[in-house]
BAKOLVO-301741 format. One line per 5 residues: their letters; for each residue x, y, z of C-alpha. Coordinates in nm, 3 decimals. Layout:
BEGIN
a	X:Y:Z; ...
! end
This chain:
BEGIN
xxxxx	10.560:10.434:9.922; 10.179:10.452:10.004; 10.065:10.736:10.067; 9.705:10.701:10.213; 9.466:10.596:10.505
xxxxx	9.361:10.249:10.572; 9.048:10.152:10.680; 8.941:9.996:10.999; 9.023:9.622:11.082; 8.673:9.546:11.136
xxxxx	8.604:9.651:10.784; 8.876:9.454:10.659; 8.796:9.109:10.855; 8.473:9.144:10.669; 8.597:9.222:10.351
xxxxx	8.856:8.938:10.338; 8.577:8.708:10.477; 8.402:8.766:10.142; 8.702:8.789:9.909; 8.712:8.427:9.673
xxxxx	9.066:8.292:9.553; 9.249:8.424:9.308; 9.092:8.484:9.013; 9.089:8.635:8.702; 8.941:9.022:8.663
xxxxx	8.647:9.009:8.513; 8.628:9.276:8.240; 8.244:9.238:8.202; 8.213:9.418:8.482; 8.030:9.769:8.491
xxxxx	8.296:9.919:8.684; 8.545:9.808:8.467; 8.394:9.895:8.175; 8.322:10.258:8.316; 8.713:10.242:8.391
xxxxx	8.817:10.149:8.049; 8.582:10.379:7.865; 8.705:10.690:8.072; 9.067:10.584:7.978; 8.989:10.583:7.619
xxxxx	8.781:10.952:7.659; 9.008:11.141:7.841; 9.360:11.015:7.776; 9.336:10.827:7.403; 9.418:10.475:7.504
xxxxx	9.266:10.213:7.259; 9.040:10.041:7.499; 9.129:9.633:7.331; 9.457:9.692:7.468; 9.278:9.790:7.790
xxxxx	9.069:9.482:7.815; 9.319:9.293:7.738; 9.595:9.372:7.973; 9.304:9.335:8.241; 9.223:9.013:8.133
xxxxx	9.557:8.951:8.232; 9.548:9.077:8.576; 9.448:8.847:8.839; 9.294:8.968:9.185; 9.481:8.796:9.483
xxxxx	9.338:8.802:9.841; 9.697:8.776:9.994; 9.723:9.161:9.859; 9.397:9.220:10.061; 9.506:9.063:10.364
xxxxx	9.847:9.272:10.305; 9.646:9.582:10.313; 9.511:9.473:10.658; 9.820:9.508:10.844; 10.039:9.735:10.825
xxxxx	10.371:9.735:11.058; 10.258:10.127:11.104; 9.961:10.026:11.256; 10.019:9.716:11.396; 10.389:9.727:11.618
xxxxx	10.484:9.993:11.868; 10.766:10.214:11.813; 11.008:10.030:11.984; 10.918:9.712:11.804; 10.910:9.906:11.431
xxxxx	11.238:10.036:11.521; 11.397:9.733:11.583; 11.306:9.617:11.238; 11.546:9.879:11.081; 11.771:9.955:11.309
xxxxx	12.002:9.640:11.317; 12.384:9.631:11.266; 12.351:9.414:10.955; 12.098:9.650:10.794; 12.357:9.934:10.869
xxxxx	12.665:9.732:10.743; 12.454:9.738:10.462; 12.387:10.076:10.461; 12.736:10.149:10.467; 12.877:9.921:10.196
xxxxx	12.593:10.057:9.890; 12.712:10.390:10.039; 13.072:10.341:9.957; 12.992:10.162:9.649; 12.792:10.466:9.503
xxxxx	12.970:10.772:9.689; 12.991:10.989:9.404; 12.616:10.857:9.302; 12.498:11.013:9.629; 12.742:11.303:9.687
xxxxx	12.595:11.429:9.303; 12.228:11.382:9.442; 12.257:11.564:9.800; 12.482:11.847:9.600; 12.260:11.926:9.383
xxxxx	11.902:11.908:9.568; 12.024:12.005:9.911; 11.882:11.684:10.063; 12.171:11.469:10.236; 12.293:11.185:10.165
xxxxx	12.159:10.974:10.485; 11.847:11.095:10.407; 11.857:10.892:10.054; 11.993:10.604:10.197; 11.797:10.576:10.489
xxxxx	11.497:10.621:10.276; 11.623:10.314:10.049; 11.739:10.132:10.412; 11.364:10.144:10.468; 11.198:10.070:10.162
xxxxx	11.348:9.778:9.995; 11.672:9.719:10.228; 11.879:9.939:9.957; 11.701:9.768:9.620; 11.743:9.416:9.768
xxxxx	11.355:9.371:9.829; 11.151:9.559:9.568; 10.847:9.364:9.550; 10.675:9.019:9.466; 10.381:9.134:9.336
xxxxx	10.312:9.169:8.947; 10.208:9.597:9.009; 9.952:9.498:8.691; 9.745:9.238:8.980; 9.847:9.471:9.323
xxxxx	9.687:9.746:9.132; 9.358:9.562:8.965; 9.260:9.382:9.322; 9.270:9.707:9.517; 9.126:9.916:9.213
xxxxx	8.820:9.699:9.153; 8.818:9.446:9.481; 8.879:9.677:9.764; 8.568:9.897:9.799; 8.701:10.098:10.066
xxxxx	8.976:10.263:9.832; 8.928:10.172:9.504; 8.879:10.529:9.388; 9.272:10.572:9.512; 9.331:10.297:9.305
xxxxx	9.162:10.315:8.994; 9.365:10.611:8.951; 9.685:10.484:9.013; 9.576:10.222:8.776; 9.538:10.482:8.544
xxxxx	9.875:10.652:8.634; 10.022:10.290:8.592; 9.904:10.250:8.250; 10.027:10.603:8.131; 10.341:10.502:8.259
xxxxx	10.388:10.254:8.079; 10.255:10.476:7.726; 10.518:10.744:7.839; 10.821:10.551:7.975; 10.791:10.263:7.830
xxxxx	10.732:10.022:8.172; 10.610:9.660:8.108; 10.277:9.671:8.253; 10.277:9.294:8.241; 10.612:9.235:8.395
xxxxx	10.713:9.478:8.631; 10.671:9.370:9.014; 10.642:9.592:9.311; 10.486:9.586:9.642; 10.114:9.456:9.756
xxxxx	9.996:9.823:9.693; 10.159:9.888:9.373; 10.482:10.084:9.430; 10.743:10.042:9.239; 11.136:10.011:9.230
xxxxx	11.404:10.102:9.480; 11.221:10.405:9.647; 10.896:10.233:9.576; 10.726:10.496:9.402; 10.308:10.416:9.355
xxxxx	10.277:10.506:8.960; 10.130:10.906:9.015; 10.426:10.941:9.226; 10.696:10.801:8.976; 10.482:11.058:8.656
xxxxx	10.505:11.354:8.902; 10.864:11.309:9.076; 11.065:11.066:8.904; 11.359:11.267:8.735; 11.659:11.140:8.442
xxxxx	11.975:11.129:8.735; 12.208:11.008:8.463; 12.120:11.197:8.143; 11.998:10.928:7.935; 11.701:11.073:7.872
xxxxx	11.539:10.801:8.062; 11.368:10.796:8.411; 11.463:10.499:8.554; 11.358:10.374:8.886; 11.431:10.028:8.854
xxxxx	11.807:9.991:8.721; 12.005:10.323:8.751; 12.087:10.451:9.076; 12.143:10.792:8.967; 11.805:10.830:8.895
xxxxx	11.675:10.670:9.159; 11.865:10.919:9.393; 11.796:11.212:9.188; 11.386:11.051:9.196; 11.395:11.048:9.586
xxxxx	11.598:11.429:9.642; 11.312:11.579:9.381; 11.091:11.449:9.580; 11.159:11.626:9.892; 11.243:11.917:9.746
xxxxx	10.935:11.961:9.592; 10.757:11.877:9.903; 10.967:12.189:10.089; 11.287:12.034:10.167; 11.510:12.321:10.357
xxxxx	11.875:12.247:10.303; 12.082:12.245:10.599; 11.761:12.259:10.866; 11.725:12.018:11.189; 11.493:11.712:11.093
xxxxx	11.444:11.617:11.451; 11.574:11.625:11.825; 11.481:11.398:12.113; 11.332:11.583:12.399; 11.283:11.522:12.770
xxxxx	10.913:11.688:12.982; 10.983:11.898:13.276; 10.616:11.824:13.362; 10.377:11.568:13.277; 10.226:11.587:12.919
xxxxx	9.849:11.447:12.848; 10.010:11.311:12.531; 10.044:10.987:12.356; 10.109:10.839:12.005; 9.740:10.844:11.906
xxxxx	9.786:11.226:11.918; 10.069:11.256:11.676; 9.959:11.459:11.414; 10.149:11.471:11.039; 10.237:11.835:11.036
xxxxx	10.363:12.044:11.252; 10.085:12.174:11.512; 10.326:12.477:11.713; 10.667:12.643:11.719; 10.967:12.596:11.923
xxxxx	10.920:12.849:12.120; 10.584:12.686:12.219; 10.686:12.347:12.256; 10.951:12.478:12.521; 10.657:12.667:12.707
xxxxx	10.475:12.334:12.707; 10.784:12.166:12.930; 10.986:12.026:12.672; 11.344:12.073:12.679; 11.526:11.965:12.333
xxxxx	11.892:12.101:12.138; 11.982:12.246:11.818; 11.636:12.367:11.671; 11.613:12.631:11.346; 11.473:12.911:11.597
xxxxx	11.214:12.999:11.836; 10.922:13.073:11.546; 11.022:12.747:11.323; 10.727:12.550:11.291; 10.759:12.223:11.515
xxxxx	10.518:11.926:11.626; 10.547:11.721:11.918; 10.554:11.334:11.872; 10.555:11.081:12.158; 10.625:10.705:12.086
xxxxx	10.619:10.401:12.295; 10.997:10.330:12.322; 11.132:9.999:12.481; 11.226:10.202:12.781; 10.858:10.393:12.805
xxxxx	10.730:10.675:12.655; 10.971:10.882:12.432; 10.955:11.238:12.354; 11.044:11.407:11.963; 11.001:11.715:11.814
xxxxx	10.970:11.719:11.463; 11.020:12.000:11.228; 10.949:12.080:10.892; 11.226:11.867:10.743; 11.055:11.569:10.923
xxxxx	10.738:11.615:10.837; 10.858:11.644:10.453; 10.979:11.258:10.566; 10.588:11.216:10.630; 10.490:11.263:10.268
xxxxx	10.689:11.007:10.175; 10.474:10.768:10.393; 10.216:10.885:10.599; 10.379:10.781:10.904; 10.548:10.939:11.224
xxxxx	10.731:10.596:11.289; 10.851:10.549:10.936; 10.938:10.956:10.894; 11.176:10.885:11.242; 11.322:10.515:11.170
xxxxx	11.440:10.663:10.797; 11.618:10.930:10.955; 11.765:10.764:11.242; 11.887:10.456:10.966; 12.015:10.705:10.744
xxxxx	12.233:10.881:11.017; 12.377:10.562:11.134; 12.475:10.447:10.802; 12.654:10.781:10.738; 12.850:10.780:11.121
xxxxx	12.949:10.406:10.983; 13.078:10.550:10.675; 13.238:10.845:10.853; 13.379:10.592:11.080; 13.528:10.371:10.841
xxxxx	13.879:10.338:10.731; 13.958:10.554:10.438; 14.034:10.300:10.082; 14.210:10.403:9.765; 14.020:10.385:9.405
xxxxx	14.137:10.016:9.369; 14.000:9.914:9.742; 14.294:9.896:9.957; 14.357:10.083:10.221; 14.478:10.495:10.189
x	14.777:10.592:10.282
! end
């Protein structure tokens, strides 16, 4: 789960032009040092420890080159979709359902957030904890902290967020593998994200995000609740123009930019909405078939602070909503797997 801007790809052809092998960090460096010396200042960490950790760390162009393309930026809607939405990914979908039904049903009961909103969210992310990452997060971290000029300030403090992590939950900085950018676990948290949102599902006392499913549930439903969740409300409806609109998916903005009421004045026509004042935004994609017409409300754009994408926001939710007509749909099994009567 990144949460941030990339640059442009002309920046990045010249920055991986430049970038050596992999190497090791070099902990000489000023900017390192700087790093280190603020994490001793302001949080207490004994800087040898520091160094050597680093030392550890090597700086990988393939995370670089990662960074440069993005299926956001680099597939149409149509072609992103199809990358989710497949019948194995939903069989999928619908057998860790079934196998953690009471898991889930605890989660969406308690936060409000449903239960194919968690699942679509893990469909997405790591294909429901089956892909969680091949990168050590101690080397994804240290190349884009002090390798990728163009957000290395991000970085450096997730760095930091990485390290208290690991001083106040106990996470192997030198083992634990996530994603090219850093994140972490089934819901691929990035470390500031897992400090600020990660919650104990299962009452251990422990937050968990890389071997208990409670918490990992209970991890993804704080996190949309915190970022304004409303139980029970619309996510988002597919819509059809009465009249041309001067719109395309360049203009798709990450919050929502009008109301209902206004998007039906502009020539939309849509269903089930939470009311004429309810904030909405209007989101075109490039389907297969042409140009396809959403409107998003604030449920969906919640979706977008998970990832900072429209395309991500509307793949999770349609994945999560298949899974759950698949499980809806499926035959009904006693406790010990065979069939009800």
């Amino acid at each position: 789960m990144l949460r941030t801007s990339l640059p442009a790809t002309a920046a990045l052809a010249a920055l991986l032009l430049a970038a050596p092998a992999s190497h090791a960090l070099d902990t000489s460096r000023e900017d390192v040092q700087a790093w280190v010396n603020s994490l001793v200042r302001e949080q207490g960490l004994d800087a040898d420890y520091l160094l050597a950790t680093l030392e550890n760390a090597r700086s990988q162009p393939a995370i670089l080159d990662a960074m440069a393309r993005p299926a956001e930026r680099s597939k149409t809607w149509a072609e992103y979709r199809a990358i989710f939405m497949t019948p194995e990914r939903i069989r999928a979908g619908v057998a860790f359902w079934q196998a953690h039904a009471g898991e889930l049903a605890s989660a969406a009961d308690r936060s409000g957030v449903p239960a194919e909103m968690l699942v679509g969210i893990l469909g997405v992310e790591t294909y429901f904890g089956r892909h969680t990452g091949k990168y050590r997060v101690l080397d994804s971290l240290g190349t884009l902290a002090f390798d990728y000029p163009p957000r290395s300030s991000f970085f450096r403090s997730e760095l930091t967020q990485f390290f208290l992590l690991a001083r106040d939950d106990g996470v192997d900085v030198d083992r634990v593998l996530g994603s090219y950018a850093g994140a972490m676990g089934a819901p691929q948290f990035m470390p500031s994200s897992y400090r600020a949102y990660a919650v104990d599902g299962d009452g251990d006392g422990r937050r968990d995000l890389f071997n208990s499913w409670p918490d990992v549930f209970a991890s993804i439903a704080n996190y949309f609740v915190v970022h304004g969740w409303t139980s029970g409300e619309a996510v988002v409806a597919s819509g059809t123009a009465t009249r041309p609109l001067a719109r395309k998916p360049a203009d798709n903005k990450l919050a929502a930019g009008d109301t209902v009421a206004g998007l039906r004045r502009l020539g939309l026509r849509f269903g089930a909405s939470p009311g004429d004042h309810a904030p909405a935004g209007l989101l075109v994609l490039d389907g297969a078939a042409g140009p396809e017409y959403w409107v998003g409300f604030r449920n969906f754009f919640v979706i977008t602070r998970y990832n900072r994408s429209v395309m991500y926001a509307l793949a999770a939710h349609q994945l999560g909503q298949a899974i759950g007509e698949g499980v809806r749909a499926a035959p009904a099994t006693a406790p010990d797997g065979t069939p009800a009567p």
